[in-house]
C-alpha positions in Angstrom: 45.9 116.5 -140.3 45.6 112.7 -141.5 48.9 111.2 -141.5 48.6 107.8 -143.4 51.6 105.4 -143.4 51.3 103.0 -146.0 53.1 99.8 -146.9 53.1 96.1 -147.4 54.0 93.5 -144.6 57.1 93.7 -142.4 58.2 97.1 -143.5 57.7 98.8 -140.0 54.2 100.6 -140.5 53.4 99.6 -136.9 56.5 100.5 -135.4 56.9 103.7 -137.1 53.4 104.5 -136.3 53.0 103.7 -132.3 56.6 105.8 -132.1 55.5 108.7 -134.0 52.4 108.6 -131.6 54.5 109.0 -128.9 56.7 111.8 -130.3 53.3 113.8 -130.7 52.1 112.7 -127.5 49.1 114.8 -127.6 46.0 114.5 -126.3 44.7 115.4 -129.7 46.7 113.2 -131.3 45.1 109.5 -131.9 46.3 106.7 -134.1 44.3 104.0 -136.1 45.1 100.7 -137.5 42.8 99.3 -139.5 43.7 95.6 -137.9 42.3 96.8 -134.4 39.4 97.8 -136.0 38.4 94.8 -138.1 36.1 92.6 -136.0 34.3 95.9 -134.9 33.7 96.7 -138.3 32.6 93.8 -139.8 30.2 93.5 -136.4 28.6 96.3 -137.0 27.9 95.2 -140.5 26.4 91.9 -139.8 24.1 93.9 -137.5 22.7 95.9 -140.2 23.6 94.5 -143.6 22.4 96.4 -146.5 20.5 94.5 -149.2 21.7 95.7 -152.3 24.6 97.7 -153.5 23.1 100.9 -155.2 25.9 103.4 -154.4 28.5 105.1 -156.5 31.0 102.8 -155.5 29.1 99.2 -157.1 31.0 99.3 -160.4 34.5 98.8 -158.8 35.7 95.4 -160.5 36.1 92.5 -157.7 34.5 94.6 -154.8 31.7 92.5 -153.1 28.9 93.9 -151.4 30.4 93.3 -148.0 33.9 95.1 -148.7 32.3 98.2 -150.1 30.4 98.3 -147.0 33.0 97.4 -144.9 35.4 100.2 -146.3 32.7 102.8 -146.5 32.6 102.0 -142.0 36.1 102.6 -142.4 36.1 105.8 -144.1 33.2 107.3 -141.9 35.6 105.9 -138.5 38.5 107.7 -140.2 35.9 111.0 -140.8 34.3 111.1 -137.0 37.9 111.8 -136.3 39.6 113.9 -138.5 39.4 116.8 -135.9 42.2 115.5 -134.3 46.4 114.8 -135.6 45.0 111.4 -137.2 47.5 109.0 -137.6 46.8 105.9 -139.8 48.6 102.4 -140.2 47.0 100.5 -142.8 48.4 99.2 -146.4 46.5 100.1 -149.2 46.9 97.3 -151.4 43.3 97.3 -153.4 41.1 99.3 -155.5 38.4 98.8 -153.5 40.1 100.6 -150.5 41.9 103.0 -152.3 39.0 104.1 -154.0 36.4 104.0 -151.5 38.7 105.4 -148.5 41.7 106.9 -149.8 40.1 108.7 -153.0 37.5 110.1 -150.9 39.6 111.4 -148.1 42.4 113.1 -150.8 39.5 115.1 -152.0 37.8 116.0 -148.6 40.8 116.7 -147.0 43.6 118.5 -148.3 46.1 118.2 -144.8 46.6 114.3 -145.8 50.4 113.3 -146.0 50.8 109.7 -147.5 53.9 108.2 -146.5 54.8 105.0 -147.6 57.2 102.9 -145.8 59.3 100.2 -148.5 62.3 98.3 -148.6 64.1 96.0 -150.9 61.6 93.2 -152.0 64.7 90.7 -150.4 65.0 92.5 -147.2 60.9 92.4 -147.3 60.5 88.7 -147.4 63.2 87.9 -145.1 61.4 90.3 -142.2 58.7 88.1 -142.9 59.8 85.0 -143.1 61.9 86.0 -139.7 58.6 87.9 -137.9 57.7 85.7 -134.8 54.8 87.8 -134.4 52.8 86.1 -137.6 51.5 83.1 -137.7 52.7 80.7 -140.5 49.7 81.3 -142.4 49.9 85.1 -142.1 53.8 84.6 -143.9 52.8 82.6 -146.9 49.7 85.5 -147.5 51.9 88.0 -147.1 54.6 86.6 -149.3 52.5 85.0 -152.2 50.8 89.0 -152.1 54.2 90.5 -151.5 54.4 91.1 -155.6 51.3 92.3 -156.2 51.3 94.7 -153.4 54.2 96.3 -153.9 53.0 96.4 -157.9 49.8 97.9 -156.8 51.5 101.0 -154.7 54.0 101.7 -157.0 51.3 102.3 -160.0 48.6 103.8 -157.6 50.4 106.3 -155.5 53.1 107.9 -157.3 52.2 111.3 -155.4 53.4 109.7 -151.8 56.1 110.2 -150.2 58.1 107.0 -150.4 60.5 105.8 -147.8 63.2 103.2 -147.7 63.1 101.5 -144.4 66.5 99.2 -145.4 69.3 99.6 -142.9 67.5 102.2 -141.2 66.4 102.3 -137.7 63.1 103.3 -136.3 64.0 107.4 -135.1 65.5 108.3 -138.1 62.5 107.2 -140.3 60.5 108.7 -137.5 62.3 111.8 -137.4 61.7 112.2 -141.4 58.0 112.1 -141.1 57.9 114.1 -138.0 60.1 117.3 -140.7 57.9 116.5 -143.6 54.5 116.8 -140.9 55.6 120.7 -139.7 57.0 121.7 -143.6 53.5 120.5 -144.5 52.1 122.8 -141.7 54.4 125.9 -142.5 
């Protein structure tokens, strides 16, 4: 199963994430966050950088060649292991991973529960501009994005399963995904 927790800045994909981790606590069990992942990815494609983009995926309006291939790395990591409980925390908040990664993997594998995690867009920028974990750069991204994120989700992904994170502590949101994981497995 490929559990994706989805979400814009500050709304506990992380924390939700490394805690639901633990409540599986299998060896079998393995979670990926795009973030940890980054620098290896884009390594591996300076190594061997292809030089042109003649793939299904080159008429996707503002992708570069780099990002395709960048996302495509992605989408094979997420692939090589799908054998295991696959849990994923990264925000989807572009056509060019949505359709390259997320698309693909809807269609290829039908055990994929999309949760994403959302709050009030006020409660949103106030985690943010109260996170002492981001630098200040990282705040004004993720506020001058904070619009068009939530805007892109909301029109995108209709079919998820949406989840207020306001006023609510870690466990219980936790707990919700853990129930809609085994009703998905019945």
């Amino acid at each position: 199963m490929i559990l994706w927790i989805n979400g814009t800045y500050c709304v506990g994909k992380t924390d939700v994430s490394g805690r639901l981790k633990e409540k599986f606590s299998a060896d079998d069990v393995e979670l990926l966050e795009l973030d940890n992942y980054s620098d290896f990815i884009m390594g591996k494609i300076l190594k061997n950088p292809k030089e042109s983009n003649n793939n299904s995926y080159s008429d996707i309006e503002g992708a570069s060649l780099f990002d395709i291939q960048f996302y495509e790395e992605f989408r094979k990591m997420i692939e090589e292991k799908a054998h295991k409980m696959l849990i994923i925390d990264t925000a989807i908040t572009d056509k060019v991973c949505k359709d390259i990664v997320f698309d693909d993997l809807s269609k290829k594998y039908d055990d994929l529960l999309h949760v994403i995690l959302v709050a009030d867009e006020d409660t949103i920028k106030s985690r943010i501009q109260n996170d002492d974990k981001r630098k200040q750069d990282d705040k004004l991204f993720a506020l001058t994005n904070l619009k068009s994120n939530l805007s892109f989700m909301e029109k995108n992904f209709k079919d998820a399963v949406w989840i207020k994170t306001d006023d609510r502590d870690i466990d219980s949101i936790v707990d919700e995904i853990i129930e809609l994981v085994r009703f998905r497995k019945k």
